[in-house]
Every structure is written in C-alpha cells, then in structure tokens.
Backbone as numpy.savetxt, mean C-alpha at the origin, in Angstrom:
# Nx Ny Nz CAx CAy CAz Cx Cy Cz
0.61 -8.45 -11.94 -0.41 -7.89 -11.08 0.23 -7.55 -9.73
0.07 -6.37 -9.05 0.77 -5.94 -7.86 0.03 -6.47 -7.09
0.61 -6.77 -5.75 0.15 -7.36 -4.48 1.00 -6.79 -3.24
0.04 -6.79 -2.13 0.36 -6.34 -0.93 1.08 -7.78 -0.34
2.31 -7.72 1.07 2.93 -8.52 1.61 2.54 -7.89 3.11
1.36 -8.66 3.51 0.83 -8.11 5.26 1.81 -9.06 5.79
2.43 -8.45 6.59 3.00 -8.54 7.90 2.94 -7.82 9.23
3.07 -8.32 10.19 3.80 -7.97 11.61 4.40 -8.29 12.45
5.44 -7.41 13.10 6.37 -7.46 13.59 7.36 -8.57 13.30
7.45 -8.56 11.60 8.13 -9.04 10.66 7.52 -10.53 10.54
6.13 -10.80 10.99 5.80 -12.71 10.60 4.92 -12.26 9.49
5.03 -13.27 8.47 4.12 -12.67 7.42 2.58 -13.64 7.32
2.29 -12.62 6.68 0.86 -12.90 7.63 -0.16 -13.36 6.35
-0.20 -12.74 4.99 -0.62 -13.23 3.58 -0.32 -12.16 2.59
-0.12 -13.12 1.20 -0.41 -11.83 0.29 -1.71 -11.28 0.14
-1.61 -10.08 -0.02 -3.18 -10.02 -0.64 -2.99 -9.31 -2.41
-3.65 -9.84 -3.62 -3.79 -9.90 -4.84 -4.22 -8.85 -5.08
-3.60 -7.60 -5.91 -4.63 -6.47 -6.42 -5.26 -6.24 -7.87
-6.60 -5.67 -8.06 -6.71 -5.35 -9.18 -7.13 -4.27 -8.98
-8.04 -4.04 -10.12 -8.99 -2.62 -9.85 -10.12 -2.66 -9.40
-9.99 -1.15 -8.17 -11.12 -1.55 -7.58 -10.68 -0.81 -5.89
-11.44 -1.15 -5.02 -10.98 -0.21 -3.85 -11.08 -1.07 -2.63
-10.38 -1.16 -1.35 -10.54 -2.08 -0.43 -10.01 -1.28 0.94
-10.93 -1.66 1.97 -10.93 -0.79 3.23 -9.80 -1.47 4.11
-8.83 -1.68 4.85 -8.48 -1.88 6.10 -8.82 -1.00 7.51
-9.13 -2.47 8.10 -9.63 -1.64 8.93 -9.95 -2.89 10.34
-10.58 -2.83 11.46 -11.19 -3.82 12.47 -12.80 -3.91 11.58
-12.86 -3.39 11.60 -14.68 -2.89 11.24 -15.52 -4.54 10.26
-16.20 -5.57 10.33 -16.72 -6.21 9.64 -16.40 -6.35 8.07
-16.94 -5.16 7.69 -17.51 -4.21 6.24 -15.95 -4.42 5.40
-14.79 -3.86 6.30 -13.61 -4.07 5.67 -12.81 -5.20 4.86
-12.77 -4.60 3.76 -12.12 -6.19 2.78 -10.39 -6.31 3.40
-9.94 -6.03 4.16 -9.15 -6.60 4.38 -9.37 -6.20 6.09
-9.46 -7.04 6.81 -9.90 -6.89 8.67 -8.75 -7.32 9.06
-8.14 -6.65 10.26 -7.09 -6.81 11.25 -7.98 -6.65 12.32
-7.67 -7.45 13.08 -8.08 -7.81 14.61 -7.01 -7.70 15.43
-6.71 -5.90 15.39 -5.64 -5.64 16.15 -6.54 -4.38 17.18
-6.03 -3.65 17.92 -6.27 -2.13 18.72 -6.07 -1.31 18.61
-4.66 -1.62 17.42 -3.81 -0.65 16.87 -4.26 0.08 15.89
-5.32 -0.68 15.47 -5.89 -0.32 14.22 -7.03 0.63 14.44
-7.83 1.45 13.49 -9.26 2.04 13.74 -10.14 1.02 12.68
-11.37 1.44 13.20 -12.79 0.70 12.35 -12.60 0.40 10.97
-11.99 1.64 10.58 -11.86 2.14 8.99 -10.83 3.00 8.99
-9.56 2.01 9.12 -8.37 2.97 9.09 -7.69 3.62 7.95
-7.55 3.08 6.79 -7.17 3.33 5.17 -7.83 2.60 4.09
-7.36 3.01 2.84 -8.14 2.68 1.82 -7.18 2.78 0.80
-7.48 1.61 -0.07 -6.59 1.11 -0.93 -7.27 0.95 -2.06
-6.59 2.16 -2.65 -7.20 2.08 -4.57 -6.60 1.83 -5.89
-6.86 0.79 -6.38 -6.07 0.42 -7.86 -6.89 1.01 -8.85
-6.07 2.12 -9.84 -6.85 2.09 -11.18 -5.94 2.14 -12.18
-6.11 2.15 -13.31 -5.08 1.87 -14.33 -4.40 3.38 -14.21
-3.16 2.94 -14.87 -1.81 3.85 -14.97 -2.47 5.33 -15.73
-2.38 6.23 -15.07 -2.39 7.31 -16.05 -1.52 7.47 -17.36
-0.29 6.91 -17.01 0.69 7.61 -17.62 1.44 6.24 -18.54
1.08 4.80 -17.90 1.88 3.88 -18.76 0.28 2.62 -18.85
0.07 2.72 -20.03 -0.57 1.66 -20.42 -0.56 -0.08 -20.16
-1.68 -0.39 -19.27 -1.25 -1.61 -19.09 -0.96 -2.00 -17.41
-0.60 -0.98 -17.06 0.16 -0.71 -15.43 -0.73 -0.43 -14.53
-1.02 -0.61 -13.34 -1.49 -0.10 -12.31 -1.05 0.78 -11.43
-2.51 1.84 -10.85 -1.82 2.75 -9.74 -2.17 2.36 -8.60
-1.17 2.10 -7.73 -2.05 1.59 -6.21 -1.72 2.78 -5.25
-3.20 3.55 -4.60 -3.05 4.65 -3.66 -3.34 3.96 -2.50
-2.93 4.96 -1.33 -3.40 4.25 -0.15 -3.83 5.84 0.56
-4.71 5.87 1.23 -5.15 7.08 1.55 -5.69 6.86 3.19
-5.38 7.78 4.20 -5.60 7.37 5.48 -6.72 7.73 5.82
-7.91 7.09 6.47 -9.49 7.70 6.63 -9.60 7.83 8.13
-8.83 8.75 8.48 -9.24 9.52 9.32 -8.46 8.95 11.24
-7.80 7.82 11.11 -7.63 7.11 11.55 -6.61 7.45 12.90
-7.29 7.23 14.09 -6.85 7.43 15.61 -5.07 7.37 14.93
-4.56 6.46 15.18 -2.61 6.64 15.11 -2.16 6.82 13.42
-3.12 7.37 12.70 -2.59 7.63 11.49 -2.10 6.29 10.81
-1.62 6.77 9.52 -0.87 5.64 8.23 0.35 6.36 8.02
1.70 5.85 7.56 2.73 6.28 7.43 3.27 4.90 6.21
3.88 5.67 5.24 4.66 5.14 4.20 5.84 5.05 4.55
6.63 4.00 4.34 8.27 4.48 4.88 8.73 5.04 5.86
7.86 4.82 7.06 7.96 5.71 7.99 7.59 7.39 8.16
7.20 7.94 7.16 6.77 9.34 6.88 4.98 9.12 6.94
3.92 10.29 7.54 3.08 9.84 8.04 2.51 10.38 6.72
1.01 9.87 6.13 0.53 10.23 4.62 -0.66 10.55 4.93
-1.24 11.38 4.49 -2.97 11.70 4.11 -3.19 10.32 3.07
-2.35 11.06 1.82 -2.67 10.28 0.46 -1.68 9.96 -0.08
-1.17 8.45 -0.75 0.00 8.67 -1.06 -0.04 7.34 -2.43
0.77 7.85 -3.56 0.82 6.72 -4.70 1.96 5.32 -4.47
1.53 4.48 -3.63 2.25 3.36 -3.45 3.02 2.85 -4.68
4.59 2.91 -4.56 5.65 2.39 -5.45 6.34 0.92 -5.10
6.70 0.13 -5.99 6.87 -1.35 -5.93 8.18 -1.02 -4.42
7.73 -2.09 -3.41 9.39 -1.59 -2.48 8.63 -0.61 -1.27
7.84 0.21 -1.37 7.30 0.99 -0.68 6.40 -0.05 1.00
6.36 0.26 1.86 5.78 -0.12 3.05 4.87 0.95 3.70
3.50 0.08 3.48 2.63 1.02 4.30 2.31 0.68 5.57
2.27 1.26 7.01 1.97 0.49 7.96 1.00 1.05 8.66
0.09 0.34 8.92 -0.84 0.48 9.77 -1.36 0.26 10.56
-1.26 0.73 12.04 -1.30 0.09 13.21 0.05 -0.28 13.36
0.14 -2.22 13.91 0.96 -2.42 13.92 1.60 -3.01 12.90
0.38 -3.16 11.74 0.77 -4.13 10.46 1.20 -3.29 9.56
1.80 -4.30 8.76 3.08 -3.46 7.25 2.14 -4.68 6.12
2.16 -3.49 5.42 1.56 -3.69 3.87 2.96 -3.23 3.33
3.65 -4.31 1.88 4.53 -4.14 1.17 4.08 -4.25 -0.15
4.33 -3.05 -0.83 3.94 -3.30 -2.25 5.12 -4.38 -3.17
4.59 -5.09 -3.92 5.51 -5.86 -5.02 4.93 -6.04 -5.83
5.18 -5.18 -7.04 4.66 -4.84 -8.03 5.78 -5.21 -9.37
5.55 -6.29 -9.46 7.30 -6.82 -10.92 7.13 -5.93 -12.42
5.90 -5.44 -12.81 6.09 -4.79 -13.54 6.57 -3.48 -13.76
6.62 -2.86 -12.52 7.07 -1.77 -12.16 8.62 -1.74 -11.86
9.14 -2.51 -11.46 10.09 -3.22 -10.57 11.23 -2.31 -11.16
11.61 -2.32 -12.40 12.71 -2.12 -13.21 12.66 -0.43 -13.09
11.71 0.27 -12.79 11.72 1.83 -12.73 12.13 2.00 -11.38
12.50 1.70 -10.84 13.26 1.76 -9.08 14.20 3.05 -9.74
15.18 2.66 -10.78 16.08 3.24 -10.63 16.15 3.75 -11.82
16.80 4.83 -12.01 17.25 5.85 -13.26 19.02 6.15 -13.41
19.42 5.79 -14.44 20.64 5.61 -14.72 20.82 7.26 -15.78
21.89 8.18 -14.79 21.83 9.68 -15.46 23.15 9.70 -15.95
23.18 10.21 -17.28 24.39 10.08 -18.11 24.63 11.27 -17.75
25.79 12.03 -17.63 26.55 13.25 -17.15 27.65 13.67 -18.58
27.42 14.80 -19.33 28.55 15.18 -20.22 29.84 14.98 -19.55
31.09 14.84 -20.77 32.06 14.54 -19.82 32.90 16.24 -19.47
C-alpha cells in the first residue's frame, strides 16, 4: 500500500497511509490532511488514489493543485496535475509529501539492451 512521508524542512512529521479514495491538504478544518502553516492555502491540493489503469492490483496516486496562492510543485517543477511515482516529492507550502510506494519500487528503472 503506498504512503505519503510529510515532512519539513527535512523533520519528519508522519506517514500518512493510502488507499482509494481522495484527501484535501490544506489549513482549512474540512481537510483530511491539515497543515497549520501560512504557507499553505485553505484548500491547497488534492490527493487521489484509484486503482492502476494499466497494472492490476496497483495503485494510482494523483496530486492535483486547487487553485492554490504559492502553487504545488513535484520535484521542484510546478504541476496543475500530476501522477505521483514511488521516489517522487510533492511540496506544498513549506511541507514535502514523499511518495513510497514498494510495489512500484522495482519500475524506477528500465534496463535497455542495445544490438551489438
């Protein structure tokens, strides 16, 4: 099961457990996951698990930015919408969401055979 690694300014702060299903960050009450930062907006992103299109069994975790005063950025690149990969860092505000996803883990990398 993939899970987020909240941190900031590298202290870690909790995992949070994913399944399927959708969860707000944000300051705002309403939000299933609340930061009580400035950095943040009311309803800054949104985090959606649904099963794998493409591999049975697997999860997709999106993160999509709602609209949010200093934006969301993956890896440092800033995202509307983006399909979170195991290794990937979403940050928001001042906090970092890390995906770790072990079932995925092993597709990091692709090994390309070259004719000789």
């Amino acid at each position: 099961m993939p899970k987020l690694v909240h941190s900031r300014e590298g202290q870690f702060l909790e995992d949070i457990s994913l399944e399927e299903g959708s969860w707000l960050i944000g300051r705002r009450p309403e939000c299933e996951i609340r930061v009580d930062d400035e950095t943040v907006s009311g309803k800054h992103a949104k985090i959606t698990v649904v099963p794998s299109a493409y591999m049975e069994g697997l999860l997709d975790v999106h993160i999509e930015d709602q609209g949010s005063t200093n934006g969301t950025t993956v890896n440092g690149k800033v995202i509307k919408r983006h399909m979170l990969k195991h290794g990937e860092v979403a940050k928001v505000g001042s906090h970092e969401f890390a995906l770790v996803d072990e079932a995925t883990r092993g597709f990091e990398t692709t090994t390309v055979i070259l004719p000789d």
